[in-house]
N, C-alpha and C positions, 0 to 999 in steps of 0.2 A: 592690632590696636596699638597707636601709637600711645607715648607714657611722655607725660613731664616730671623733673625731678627737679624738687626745691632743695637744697643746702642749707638750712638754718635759715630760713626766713625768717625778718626780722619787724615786717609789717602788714597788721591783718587785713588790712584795703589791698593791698597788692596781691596777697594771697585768694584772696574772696574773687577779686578780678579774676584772676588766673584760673580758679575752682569754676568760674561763670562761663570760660572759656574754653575749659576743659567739656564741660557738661553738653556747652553747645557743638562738640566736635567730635563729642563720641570718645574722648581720651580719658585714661589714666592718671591720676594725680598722685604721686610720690613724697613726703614731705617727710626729711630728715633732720631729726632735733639734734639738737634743743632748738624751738622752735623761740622766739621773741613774743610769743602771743601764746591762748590759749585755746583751745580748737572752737570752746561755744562762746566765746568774745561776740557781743553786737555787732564791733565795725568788720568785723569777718563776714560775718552776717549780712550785713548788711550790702557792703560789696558785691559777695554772691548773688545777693537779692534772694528769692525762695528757690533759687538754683543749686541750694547747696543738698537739700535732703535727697539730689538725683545724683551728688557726685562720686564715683568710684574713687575711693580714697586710700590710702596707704601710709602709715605711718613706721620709722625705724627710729632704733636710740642713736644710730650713728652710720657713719658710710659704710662700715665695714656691716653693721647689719645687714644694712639695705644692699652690697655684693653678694652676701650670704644667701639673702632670698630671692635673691633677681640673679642666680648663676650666667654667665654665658652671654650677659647681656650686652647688645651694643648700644655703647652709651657715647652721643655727642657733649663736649660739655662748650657753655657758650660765656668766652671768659674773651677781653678787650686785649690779651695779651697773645693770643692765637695768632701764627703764622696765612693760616686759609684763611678763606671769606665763606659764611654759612651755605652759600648757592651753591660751593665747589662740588658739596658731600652728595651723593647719591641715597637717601634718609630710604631704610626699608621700613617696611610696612609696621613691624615691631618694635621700632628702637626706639632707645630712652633718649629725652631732651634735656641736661643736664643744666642748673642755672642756679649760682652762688647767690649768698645772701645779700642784701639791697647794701650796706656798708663796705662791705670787702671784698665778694665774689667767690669766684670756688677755692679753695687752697690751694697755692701754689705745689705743697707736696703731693695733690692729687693730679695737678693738673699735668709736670712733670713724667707721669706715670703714665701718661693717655696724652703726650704730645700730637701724636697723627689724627687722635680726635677730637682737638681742640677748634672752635672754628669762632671766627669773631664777625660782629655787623659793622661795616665801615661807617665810621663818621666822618666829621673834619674836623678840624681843631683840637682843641686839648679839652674839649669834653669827656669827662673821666667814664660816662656810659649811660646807655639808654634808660630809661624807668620799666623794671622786672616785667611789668605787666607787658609794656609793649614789646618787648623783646622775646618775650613767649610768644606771643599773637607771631611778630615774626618768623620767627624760626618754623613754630607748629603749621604756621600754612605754608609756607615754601615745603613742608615734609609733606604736609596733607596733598597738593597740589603736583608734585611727584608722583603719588600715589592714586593719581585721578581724580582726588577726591570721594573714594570708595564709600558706599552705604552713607553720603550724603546729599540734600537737597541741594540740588545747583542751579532751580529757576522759581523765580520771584513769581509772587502774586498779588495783583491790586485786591483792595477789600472791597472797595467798590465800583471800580470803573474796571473797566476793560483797554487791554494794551492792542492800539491799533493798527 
């Protein structure tokens, strides 16, 4: 099972988004406080839509928690200061999606420590970085999509017509 891991999320729409996207892929949800929100807030809620009472969730008081319970763990972390580009990384079946909080990203004294697993999404310009939400979608399917896309639906179906 693949895992996404929040850093001090700082906003509950983007979170809710990321839980709806978790749910829909079978993943892992990680969330390390202190959190900017509250876990039964509406607009969390509401983001999720009714996707959130299906999500495997997890919560820690801090990083060091969240290594403490996650031993061993391989963990990408996706920060705009990263030397690779996220397609370089061969993503195993297990590993954690690491993603700093919506104002300042992962900490730099973490990120220091896990240089070789730092990986960044190419923009242009001096856009300072992607919106949380969409930057999980990316990462999580280029890892899912590696991985065959395992124990998931991979063909559409019309509701009422027939594809000819």
């Amino acid at each position: 099972m693949l895992n996404i891991v929040l850093h001090e999320p700082e906003i509950p729409a983007n979170t809710g988004n990321i839980g709806r996207t978790c749910v829909a892929t079978g993943t892992r949800l990680h969330l390390i406080e202190p959190l900017g929100f509250k876990l039964n807030e509406k607009s969390l809620k509401r983001a999720g839509m009714d996707y959130w009472k299906d999500l495997d969730v997890k919560t820690y008081i801090d990083y060091a928690d969240f290594l403490e319970k996650n031993p061993g763990a391989k963990i990408y972390m996706a920060t705009t200061k990263a030397e690779h580009v996220y397609t370089d990384v061969q993503y195993e079946e297990d590993c954690y999606l690491m993603f700093g909080k919506e104002s300042a990203g992962i900490p730099e004294e973490i990120l220091v420590e896990n240089r070789e697993n730092c990986v960044r999404i190419p923009m242009i310009g001096e856009i300072r970085s992607l919106n949380l939400g969409n930057s999980v979608a990316i990462m999580l399917y280029e890892a899912l999509r590696q991985n065959q896309f395992a124990h998931m639906q991979t063909e559409g179906h019309l509701h009422h017509l027939k594809w000819e």
